[in-house]
Structure formats: structure tokens, C-alpha cells
C-alpha positions in Angstrom: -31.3 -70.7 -12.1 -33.2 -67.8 -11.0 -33.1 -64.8 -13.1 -31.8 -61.3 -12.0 -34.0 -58.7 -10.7 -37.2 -61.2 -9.6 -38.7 -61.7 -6.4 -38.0 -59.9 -2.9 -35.0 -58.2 -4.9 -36.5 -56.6 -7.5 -36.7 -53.6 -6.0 -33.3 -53.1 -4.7 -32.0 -49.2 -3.9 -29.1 -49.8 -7.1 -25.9 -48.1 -7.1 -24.4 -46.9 -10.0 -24.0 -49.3 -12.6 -24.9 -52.6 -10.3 -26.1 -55.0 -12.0 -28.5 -58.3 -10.0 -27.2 -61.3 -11.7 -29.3 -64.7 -12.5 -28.2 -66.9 -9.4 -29.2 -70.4 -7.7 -29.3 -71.5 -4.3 -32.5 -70.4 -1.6 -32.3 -66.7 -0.8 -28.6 -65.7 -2.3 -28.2 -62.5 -4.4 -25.3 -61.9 -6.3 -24.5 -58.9 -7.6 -21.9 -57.1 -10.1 -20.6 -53.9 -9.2 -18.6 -51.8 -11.3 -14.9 -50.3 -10.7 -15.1 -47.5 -8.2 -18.2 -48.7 -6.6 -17.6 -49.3 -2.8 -19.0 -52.7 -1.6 -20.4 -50.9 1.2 -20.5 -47.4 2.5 -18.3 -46.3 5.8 -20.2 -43.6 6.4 -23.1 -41.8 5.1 -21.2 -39.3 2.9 -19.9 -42.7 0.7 -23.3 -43.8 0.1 -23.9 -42.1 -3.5 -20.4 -44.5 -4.1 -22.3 -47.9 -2.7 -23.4 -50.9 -4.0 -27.2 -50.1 -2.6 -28.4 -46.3 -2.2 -29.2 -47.1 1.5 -28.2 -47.0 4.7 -25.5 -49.8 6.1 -24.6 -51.2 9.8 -21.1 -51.3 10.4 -21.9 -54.0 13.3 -24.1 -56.4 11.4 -22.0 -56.0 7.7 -26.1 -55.2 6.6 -27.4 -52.9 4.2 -30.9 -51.3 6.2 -33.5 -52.0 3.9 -37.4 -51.8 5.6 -38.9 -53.5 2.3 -37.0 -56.5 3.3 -38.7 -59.3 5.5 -36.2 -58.8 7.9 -35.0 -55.1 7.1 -31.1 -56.2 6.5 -29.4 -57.1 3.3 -26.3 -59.3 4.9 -22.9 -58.8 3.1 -21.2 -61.8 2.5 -18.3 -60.7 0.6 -16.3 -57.6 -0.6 -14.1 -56.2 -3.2 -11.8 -53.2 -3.0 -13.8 -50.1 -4.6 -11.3 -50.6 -7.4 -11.9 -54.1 -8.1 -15.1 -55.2 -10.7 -17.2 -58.1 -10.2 -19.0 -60.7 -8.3 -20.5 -59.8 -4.7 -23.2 -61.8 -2.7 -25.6 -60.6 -0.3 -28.4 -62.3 1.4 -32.1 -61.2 3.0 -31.9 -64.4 5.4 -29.4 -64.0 8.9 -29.3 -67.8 8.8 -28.4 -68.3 5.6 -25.7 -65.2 5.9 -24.0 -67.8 9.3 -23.7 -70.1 6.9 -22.1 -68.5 3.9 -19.7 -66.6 5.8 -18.9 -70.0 7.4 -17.6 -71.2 4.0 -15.8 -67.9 3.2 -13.9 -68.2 6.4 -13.1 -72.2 5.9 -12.0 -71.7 2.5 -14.8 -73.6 0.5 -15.7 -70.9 -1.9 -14.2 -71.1 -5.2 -13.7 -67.9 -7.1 -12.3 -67.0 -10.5 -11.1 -63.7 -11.3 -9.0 -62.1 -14.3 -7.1 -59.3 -15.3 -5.0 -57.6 -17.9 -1.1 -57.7 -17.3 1.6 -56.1 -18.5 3.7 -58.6 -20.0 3.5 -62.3 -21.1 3.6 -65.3 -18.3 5.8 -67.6 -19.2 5.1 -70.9 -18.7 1.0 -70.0 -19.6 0.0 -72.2 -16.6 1.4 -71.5 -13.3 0.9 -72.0 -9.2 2.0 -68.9 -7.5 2.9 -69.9 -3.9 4.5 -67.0 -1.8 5.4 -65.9 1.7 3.5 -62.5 2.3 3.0 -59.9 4.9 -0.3 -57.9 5.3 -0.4 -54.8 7.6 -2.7 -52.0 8.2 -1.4 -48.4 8.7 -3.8 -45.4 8.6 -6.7 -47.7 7.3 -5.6 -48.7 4.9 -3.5 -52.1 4.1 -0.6 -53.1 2.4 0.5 -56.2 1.5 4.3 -57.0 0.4 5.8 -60.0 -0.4 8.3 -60.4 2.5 6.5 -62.2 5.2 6.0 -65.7 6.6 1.9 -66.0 5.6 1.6 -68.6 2.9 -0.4 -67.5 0.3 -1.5 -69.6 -3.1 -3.2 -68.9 -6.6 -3.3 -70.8 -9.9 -2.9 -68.5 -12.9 -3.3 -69.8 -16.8 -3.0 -67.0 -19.5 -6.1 -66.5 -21.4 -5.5 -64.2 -24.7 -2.0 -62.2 -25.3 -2.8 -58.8 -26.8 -0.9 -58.0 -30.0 0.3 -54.5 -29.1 3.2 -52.5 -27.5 3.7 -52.4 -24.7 2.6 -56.1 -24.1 -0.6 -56.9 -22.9 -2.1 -60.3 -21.1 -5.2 -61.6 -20.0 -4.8 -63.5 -17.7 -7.1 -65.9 -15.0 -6.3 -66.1 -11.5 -7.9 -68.8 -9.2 -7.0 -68.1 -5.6 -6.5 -71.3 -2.9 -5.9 -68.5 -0.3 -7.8 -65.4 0.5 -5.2 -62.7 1.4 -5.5 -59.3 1.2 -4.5 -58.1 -2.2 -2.9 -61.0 -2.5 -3.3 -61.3 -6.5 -2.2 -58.0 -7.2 1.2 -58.6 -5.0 1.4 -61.9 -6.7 1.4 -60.6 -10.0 3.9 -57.7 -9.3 5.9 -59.9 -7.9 6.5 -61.8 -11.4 7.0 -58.5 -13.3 3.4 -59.1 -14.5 1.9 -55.8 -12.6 -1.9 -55.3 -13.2 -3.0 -52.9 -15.4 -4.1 -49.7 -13.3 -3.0 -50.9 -10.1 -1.8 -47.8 -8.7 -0.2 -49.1 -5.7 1.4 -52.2 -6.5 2.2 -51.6 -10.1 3.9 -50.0 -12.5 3.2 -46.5 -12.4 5.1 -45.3 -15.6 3.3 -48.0 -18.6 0.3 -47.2 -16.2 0.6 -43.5 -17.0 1.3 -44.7 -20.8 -1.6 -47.1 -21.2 -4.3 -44.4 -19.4 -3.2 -41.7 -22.1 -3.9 -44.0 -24.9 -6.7 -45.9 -24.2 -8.4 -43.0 -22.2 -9.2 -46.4 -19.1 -7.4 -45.4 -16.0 -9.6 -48.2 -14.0 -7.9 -50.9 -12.1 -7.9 -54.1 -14.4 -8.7 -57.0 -11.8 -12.2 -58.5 -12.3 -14.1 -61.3 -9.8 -15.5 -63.1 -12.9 -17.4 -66.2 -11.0 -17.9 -67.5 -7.3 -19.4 -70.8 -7.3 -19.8 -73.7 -4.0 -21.6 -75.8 -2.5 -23.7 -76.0 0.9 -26.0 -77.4 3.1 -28.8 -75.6 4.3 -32.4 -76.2 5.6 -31.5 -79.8 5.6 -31.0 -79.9 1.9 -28.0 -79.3 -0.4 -27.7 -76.4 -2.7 -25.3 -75.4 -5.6 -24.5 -71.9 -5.7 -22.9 -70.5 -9.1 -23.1 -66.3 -10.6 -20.6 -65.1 -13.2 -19.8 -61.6 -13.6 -19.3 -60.8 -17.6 -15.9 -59.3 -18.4 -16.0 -55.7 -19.1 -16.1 -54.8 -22.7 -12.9 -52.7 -22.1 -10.7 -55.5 -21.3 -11.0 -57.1 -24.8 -11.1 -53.7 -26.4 -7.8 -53.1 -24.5 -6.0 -56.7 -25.7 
């Protein structure tokens, strides 16, 4: 495992609160970027809100970085602003094909976890729905009336002690639909904490004034696969730690 901040990457333009994280594999990056920090910037005015302070290509999903042996920092994943966690770049274009190859194809396992309102009941679960994802003004919105399958595994972690009710909760999705495990978890009357368009506004509005957090509560804790590259095989693995206002919130 190599660990954060060495080599080529060291000197990375940092957004706010991004942290590099100790990673494996030949070339891969991972990094964990807070809630509210945009995977990458639309336009130039969002790029004090990025996950890098520098330019970004629309066209090539690159940050523009001339330090770089090949001036590009490839994107191989996102997360909604809102969302904390695990993200993975890459300085190589070839390596980049490949890793987007085993986003699309499904061969990427990732954990995240979040705090619910409410308690699942049984504590181990497989969520399997029907939704329907559309995009109106830019933006997208996923309900939970549709015909595109859409599975995650869920297994409660800690149950908080306070009213009203809170859960941690782990979420391992098999499919990779747009807010998928927020929908999921409304749909079971186990809303995310925060989630301001899927959840419940009211105990949202209740839980911001008490705890003074008015993030959204949904964190990619690890991404981890397997791949061939270069004629050899690599392990890739990078865990996000948990915020320390989850478990001061349980």
C-alpha cells in the first residue's frame, strides 16, 4: 500500500478539506472529499467548490494539471456535491480506459453508510426495486415507480439511543443508479439524515437545530476491485474514514 500524498501526487492543487488516501494498484489516486465539495467543477466560477483548485475538461472528464506527465488528472468516479467519501482519479489515459471499463461493467465493489431515521427491521436486508431516473432542468430525480431494476444490500451497523431514532446503517450497492440509495432508503421509511430532496424534511429541520449538522448523511466509505493491467494483475482497495459527526450524532 502506498501512502497518501507521495510521488507524482504530492503536489496536488487540494480543494477544501480533500484529503489523498494511502492506495494500491499502478498509478490510481483515491481521494476523500468532504460534503459540499463538487467532484468536479462545471464551470470556472465552481472551481473554489472542487475537488482540485484547477482547471477541468468537460470532454475528457480531466482535471488540467501541467505538473503532470501527461497534463490531465482522469476522473474515474463521482459523488453528488452532497455526498462524502471515496473518489479515484488517475494521471495514466490507459489506465483511466480501463477503470471506467470496470465502473461501467459493474465490477467495482463499493461500501457506503449513512445515518437513518428510524430502525431497519430485519438488521440485514436486500433492497430490490423498480425505479425511474429522469433529468429535468439539470438536474435528476429518481422515484421509485419505474421498470429499471435496481439492487443494494443493507445490514444495520449501530442504533443511536436518542429521540427521534437514529441508525447507522451500511449500504452495498449491486446496481449503480442514480441516487439510488437515497430512494431506496425513503422508500422503507428509513429517509437519510439531511437528504433534502428525498427525505423527510420536518425531523430534518428538527435534527439540524439540535445538532447544529445540516450536511447530507450518506458517506462512500470503501471502493475496492480487481484488474488486469500491463499484463499483470492488481488489487485495488482505499477507505474513506467516517466522519467524526456521524458517531457524535448516534
Amino acid at each position: 500500500m502506498k501512502p497518501a500524498g507521495d510521488d507524482q501526487f504530492s503536489s496536488l492543487p487540494l480543494g477544501r478539506g480533500v484529503g489523498i488516501l494511502p492506495r494500491d494498484g499502478p498509478g490510481l489516486i483515491a481521494f476523500a472529499k468532504p460534503a459540499g465539495v463538487l467532484s468536479h467543477p462545471n464551470t470556472a466560477a465552481d472551481q473554489p467548490r472542487a475537488l482540485l483548485q484547477a482547471g477541468y475538461s468537460l470532454e475528457e472528464e480531466a482535471y488540467v494539471l501541467p505538473a503532470l506527465p501527461q497534463k490531465r488528472l482522469w476522473l474515474l468516479n463521482r459523488l453528488d456535491s452532497a455526498t462524502s467519501g471515496v473518489i479515484l482519479a488517475t494521471a495514466d489515459r490507459a489506465l483511466a480506459d480501463t477503470i471506467r471499463a470496470h465502473f461501467r461493467a459493474k465490477r467495482v465493489h463499493k461500501v457506503y453508510q449513512a445515518l437513518v431515521f428510524g430502525r431497519p427491521a430485519p438488521a440485514e436486508q436486500v433492497w430490490r426495486d423498480r425505479l425511474a431516473v429522469a433529468k429535468k432542468g439539470g438536474q435528476i430525480r429518481t422515484s421509485a415507480a419505474g421498470n429499471v431494476m435496481s439492487e443494494s444490500a443493507m445490514r444495520l451497523v449501530r442504533a443511536g439511543r436518542g429521540e427521534p431514532r437514529v441508525c447507522l446503517i451500511q449500504l452495498e450497492p449491486r446496481t449503480g443508479r442514480s441516487h439510488q440509495l437515497r430512494v431506496q432508503c425513503a422508500k422503507r421509511h428509513l429517509p437519510i439524515v439531511g437528504d433534502q430532496t428525498y427525505g423527510d424534511f420536518p425531523r430534518n429541520r428538527d435534527f439540524a437545530k439540535r445538532t447544529g449538522e445540516k450536511r447530507l448523511f450518506l458517506h462512500s466509505l470503501a471502493t475496492e476491485f480487481e484488474y488486469e493491467f500491463d499484463g499483470r494483475r492488481h488489487a485495488f482497495s482505499a477507505t474513506a474514514p467516517l466522519p467524526p459527526e456521524f458517531a457524535a450524532a448516534l
